[in-house]
N, C-alpha and C positions, 0 to 999 in steps of 0.2 A: 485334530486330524492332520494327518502327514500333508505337505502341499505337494501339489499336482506341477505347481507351477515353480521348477528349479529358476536357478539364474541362466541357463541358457534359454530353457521354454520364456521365458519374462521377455529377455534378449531377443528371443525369436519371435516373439508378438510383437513386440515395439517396431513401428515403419520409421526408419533413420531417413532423413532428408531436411537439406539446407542450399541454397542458392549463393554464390557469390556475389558482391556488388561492387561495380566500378567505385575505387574511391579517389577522392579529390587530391593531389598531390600538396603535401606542407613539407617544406624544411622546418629540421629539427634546430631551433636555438634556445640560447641560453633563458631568455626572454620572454618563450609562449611554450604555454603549458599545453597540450591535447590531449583529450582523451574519451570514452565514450560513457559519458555519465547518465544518458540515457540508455543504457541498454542491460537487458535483463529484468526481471520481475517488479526492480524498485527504480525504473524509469516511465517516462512516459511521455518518448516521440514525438512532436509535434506540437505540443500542447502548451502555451505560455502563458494562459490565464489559472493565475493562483488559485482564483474561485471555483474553477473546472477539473485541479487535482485531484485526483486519488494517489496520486503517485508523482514520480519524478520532483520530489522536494530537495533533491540533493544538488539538482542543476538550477533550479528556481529561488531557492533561499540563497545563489549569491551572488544574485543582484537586488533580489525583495529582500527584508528580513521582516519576523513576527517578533512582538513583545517581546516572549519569553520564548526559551529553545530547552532545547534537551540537552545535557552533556554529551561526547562524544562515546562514553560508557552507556547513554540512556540510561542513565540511575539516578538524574536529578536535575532540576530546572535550574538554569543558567539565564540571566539576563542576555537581552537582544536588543531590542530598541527601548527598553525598560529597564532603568539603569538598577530598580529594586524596588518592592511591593510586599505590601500589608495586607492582612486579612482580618476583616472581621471576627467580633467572638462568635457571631450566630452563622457565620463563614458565608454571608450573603452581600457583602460588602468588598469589591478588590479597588487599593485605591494602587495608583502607579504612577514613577515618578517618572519621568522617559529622559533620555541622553539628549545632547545638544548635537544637533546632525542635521545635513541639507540634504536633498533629493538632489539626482543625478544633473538635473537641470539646473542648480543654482537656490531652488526655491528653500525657504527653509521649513523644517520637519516639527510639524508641534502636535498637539491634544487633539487638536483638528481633526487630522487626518486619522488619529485613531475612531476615533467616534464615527467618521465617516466609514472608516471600513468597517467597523462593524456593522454598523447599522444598513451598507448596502449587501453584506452576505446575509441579513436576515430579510433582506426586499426579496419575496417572489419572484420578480421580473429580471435579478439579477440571475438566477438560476445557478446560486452556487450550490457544490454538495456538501457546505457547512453549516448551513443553514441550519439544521433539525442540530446539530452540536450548541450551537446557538440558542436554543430555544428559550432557556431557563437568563435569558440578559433583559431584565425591565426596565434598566434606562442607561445612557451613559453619558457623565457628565463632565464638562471643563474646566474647573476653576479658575486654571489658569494654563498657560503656556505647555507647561512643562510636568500637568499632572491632569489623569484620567482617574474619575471614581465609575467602577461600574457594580453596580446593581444587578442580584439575581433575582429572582422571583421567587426560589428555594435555595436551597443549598446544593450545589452539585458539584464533586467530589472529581471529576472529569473535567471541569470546567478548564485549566490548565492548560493540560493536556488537550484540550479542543483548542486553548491557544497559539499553539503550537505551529498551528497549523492555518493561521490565521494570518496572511502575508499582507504587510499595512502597504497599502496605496496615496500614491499623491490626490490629495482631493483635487488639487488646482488645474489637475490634466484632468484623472477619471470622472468627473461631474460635470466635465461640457459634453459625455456621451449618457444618452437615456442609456438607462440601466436595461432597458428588456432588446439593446440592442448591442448591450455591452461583451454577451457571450462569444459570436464571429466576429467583433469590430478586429480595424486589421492592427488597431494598436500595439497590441500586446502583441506581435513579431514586425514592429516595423519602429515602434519609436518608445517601450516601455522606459518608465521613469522609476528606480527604485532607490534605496538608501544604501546597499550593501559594496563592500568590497571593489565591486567589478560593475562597470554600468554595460550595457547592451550597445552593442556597435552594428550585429547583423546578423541575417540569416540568408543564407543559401536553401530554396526548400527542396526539401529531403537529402539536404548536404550537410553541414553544417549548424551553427551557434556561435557568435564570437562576442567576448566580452574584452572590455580595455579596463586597466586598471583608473580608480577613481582617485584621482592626485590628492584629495583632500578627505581623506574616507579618515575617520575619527580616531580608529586604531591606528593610525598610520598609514603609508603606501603601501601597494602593494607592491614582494620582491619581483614579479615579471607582471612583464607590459597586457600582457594580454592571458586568456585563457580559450578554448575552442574546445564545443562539445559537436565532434562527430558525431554522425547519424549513420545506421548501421543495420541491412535488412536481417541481421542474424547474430548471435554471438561469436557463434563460428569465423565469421567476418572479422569482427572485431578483434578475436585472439588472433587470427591472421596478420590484420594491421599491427596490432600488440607487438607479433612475434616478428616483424618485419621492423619496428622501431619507428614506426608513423605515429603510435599512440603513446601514450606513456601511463595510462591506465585503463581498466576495463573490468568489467562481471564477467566473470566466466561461469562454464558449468561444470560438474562434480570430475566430467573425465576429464577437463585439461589439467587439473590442481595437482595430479603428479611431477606432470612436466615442469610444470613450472617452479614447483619447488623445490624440483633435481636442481637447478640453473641457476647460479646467486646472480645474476641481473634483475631478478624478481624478485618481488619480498609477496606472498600469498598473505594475505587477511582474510579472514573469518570467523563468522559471529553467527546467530541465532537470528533466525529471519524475521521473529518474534510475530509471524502469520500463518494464522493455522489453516491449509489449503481444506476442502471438504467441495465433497458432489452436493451441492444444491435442488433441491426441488420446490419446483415452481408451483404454491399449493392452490394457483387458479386453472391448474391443470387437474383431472380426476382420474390420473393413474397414482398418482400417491397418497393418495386418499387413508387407505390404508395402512395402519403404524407397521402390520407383518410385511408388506409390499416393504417398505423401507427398511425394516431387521433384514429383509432376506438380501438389500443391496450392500449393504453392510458383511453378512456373513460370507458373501459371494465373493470378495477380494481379499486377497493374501497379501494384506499389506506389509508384512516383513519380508516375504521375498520382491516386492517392489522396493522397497528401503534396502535390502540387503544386494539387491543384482544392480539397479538403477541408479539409487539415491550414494550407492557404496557406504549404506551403515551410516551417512549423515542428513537423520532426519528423526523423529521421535512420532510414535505413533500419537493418535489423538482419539479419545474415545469422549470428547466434547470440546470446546471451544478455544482449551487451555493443556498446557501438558506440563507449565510450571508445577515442582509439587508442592508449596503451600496453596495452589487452585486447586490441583485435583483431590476429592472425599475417594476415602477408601469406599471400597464394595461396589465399584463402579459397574458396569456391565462391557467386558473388554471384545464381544465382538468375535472370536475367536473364528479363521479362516474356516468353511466349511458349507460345500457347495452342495451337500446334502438336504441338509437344515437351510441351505435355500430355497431349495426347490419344495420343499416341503410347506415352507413359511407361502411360497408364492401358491400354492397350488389350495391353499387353506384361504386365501383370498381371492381365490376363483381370477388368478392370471389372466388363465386362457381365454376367460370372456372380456376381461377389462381390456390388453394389450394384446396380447397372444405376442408373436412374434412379426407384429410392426414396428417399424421404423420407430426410434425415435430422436429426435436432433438433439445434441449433448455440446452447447456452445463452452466455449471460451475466451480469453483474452489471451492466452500464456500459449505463446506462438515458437518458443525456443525448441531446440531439437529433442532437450530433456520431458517437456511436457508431453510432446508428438509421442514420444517412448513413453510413457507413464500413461498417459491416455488409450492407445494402441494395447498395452497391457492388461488394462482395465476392463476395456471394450472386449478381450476377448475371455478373460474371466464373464464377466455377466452374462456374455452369449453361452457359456458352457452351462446356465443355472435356466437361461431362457429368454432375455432380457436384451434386445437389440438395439443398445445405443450406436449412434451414427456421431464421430466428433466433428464439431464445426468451428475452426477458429479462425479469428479474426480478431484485427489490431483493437487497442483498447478503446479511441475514440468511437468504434464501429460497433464495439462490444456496450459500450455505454450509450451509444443512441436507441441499441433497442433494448434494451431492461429497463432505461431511464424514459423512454420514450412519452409523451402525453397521452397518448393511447393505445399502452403496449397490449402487444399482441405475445398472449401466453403460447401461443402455439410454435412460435419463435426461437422461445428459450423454455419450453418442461423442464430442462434440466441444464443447470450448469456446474464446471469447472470450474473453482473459482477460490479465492486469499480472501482473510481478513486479520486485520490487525487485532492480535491477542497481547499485546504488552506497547510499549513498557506498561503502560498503562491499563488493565484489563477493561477497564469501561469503554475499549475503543470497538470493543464489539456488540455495544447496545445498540449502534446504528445500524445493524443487519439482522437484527432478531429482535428487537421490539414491537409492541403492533401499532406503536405512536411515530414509528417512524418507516409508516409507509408511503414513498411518495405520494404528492410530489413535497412531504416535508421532510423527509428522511431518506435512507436507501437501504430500506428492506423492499427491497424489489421483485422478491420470490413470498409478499404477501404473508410470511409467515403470523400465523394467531395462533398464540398457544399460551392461555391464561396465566398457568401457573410460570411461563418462562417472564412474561410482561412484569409478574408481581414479585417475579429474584433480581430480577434486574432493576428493577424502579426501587427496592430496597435497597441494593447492593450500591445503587448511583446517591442516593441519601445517606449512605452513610460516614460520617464525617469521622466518627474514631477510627484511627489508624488501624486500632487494636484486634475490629471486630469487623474491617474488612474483606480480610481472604476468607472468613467463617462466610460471609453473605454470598463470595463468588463460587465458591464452592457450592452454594444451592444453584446457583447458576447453571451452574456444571452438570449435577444432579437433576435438573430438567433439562438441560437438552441431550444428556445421556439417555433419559426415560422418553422421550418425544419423539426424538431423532428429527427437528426442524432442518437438518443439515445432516448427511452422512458424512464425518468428521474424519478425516484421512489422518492426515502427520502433519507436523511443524519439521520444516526444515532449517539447515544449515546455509546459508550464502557465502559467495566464494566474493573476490575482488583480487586481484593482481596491477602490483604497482611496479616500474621499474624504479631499480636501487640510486637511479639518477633522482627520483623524485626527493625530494627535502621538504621535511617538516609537513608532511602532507597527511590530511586526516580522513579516510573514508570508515564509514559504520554501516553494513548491510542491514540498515533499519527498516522496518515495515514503512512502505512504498517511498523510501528514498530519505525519508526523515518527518521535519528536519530535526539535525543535530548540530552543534557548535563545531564548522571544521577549521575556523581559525584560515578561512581560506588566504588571505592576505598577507600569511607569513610562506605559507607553500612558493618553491622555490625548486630549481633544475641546474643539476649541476653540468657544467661544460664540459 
């Protein structure tokens, strides 16, 4: 059916609005690097406990690092603090040999500390949200110095990749703080200790991050003294400082990428966000109860004129989890714009008695001007079908106290806005659609149970042949195309802008920030 909603109707729904913010004055020299690595979808403001990540691992991995990392391609593991590792035939076995390296403080870096962090992101009281990634580790053991053997309980094919993300800690500092008081303790922005590149010097709050180079860092020094992650209430902000020469790098959004790539002081980067954004429903709520209630939210949005007016054509629609095509199975069910077959779907589910036209709260974390437009869009699609979403956003730590809350309250978030990691790795989407990982061991938060999704996915995470993996995710795919646990939007495009002063400088708009291998210690600013 023809859309209703051109690029200018999209344009004219979308409410445009951004605030400036005073920013802190830096001279530019040869010697400190700034830029705003928190900002945009793969940061995350504020936050300096690794444990409490979802996001901003591209500011945080370089002062922490994990075992193992991703390439800067995300196409394949790269040693970290693990200088190379073996695998079991029964793939239940990783033994690891680790690099010779001190913590920021002089301490030195062994098997220890690995063991230790694992085993306090699987403690409860430490309240990380890698715990449920974790699950499948039954012991981890020392032999010596300079080697970790860990034990799974099965085989899990993710395991790795949940490495990843697993930023190792000085035991000799983190273990004089009880773990269930480890989450606010003010260490982690006043005196963190980590292995990487750059150690921690300071924070200004809501200004600033300043890292100093670590004289004795294994790769060698780093070429400038220092590094600074501005804080930024907007991206708009940001490309401003950008375009004023205060920053020297930043995320932008889809509309400044012209500009910028008219202008050779800029080199534009861009990759595959490899996060499939989708409306969420909360199924401890009983408006979605019904599978036609949710085809009809689905048929209600015209997501190629949002991709085509908004996104400017970089973003890939998503009719499941995934829009990779050895993920997606033919015959899929594509959703097709059509506010007809909405109203019909909703009206076959007796709408008007369940909802009618109340309010209902449609939270978010994704605060940038491009989401305000894309949400605004959306909200006025579903009202033309019936459907009166109200958007509510708020920053991510805000957004994570109430979905993660100890006794959330569904009436809070019915519905959300909201990313998940679909690559590199596809198993990174178990932890938001399985029913094994519903808080507080996991972060399926919106409750979902949908049997046959539990039992592609618990397949698809066992399966150890290469061969016969994407055959498993593709069932994956195939139930929650048929379920609808999630009304699946698009995977988009990420933008990043560096100036051409930068050298030898690596960013990858990876799902929530990484990590990936940026080689930060060679990065370099020319005079």
């Amino acid at each position: 059916m023809a859309s209703k909603f051109t690029r200018a109707a999209v344009l004219g729904a979308a409410l445009l609005g951004c605030s400036a913010l005073t920013a802190p004055s830096f001279a530019e020299d040869a010697k400190t690097i700034t830029g705003g690595f928190d900002v945009g979808p793969g940061g995350f403001q504020g936050n300096f406990n690794p444990m409490a990540a979802t996001s901003g691992f591209t500011w945080l991995s370089i002062y922490f690092e994990p075992l193992v990392t991703y390439d800067a391609g995300l196409s394949k593991f790269v040693p970290s603090l693990a200088s190379s590792w073996e695998v079991s035939a029964d793939q239940k076995t990783y033994t690891f040999k680790l690099v010779e390296e001190t913590w920021h403080d002089g301490e030195a870096f062994d098997s220890a500390d690995v063991k230790f962090t694992i085993e306090l992101n699987k403690n409860p009281d430490a309240a990380s949200v890698l715990s449920a990634r974790l699950k499948t580790v039954a012991g981890v053991e020392t032999p010596d110095p300079r080697t970790v053997v860990v034990t799974l309980s099965e085989p899990n094919a993710a395991f790795l990749d949940s490495l990843t993300k697993v930023l190792i800690l000085p035991e000799h500092a983190v273990s004089k703080i009880p773990a269930a008081e480890l989450s606010k303790n003010a260490w982690w922005s006043t005196s963190p200790v980590g292995t990487g590149p750059f150690k921690f010097t300071k924070y200004e709050t809501d200004r600033f991050v300043e890292l100093a180079a670590d004289e004795d860092y294994r790769d060698g020094r780093p070429k400038v003294d220092r590094l600074i992650n501005r804080y930024f209430e907007s991206s708009a902000a940001a490309v401003a400082a950008l375009r004023a020469g205060e920053i020297q790098f930043s995320y932008v959004e889809t509309d400044d990428v012209p500009t910028f790539a008219a202008d050779s002081a800029y080199k534009v980067i861009e990759g595959t966000s490899y996060v499939a954004n989708y409306i969420g429903f909360n199924t401890e709520v009983a408006l979605w109860k019904d599978l036609k209630v949710r085809q009809a939210v689905m048929h209600a949005i015209d997501r190629k004129a949002i991709i085509e007016s908004l996104y400017k054509g970089a973003a890939t629609e998503a009719n499941c989890g995934f829009v990779v095509d050895r993920l997606v199975p033919q015959g899929l069910e594509t959703f097709a714009y059509d506010p007809e077959k909405a109203k019909a779907l909703l009206a076959e589910a007796g709408w008007d008695e369940v909802n009618g036209d109340k309010p209902i709260v449609w939270l978010t974390y994704y605060t940038n001007p491009l989401a305000t437009n894309v949400m605004a869009a959306i909200q006025a699609m579903l009202a033309e079908v019936g459907i009166n979403v109200v958007p509510r956003a708020v920053d991510t730590a805000t957004y994570n106290g109430i979905i993660l809350a100890k006794t959330p309250k569904p009436e809070d978030f019915p519905l959300v806005y909201a990313g998940l990691g679909n690559g590199p790795d596809p198993s990174s989407i178990n932890i938001g659609l399985n029913e094994t990982q519903i808080p507080p061991v996991g972060n399926n938060f919106l409750h979902i149970r949908v049997p046959e999704l539990n039992a592609a996915l618990d397949t698809a995470l066992a399966e150890t042949d290469d061969t016969k993996r994407d055959a498993r995710y593709q069932d994956v795919c195939k139930a929650m195309n048929a379920h609808l646990p999630w009304a699946p939007m698009w995977v988009t495009n990420r933008y990043g802008v560096a100036s051409v002063k930068l050298k030898d400088f690596v960013w990858t708009p990876a799902p929530g920030g990484g990590p990936f291998d940026t080689d930060a210690e060679k990065w370099s600013l020319a005079e």
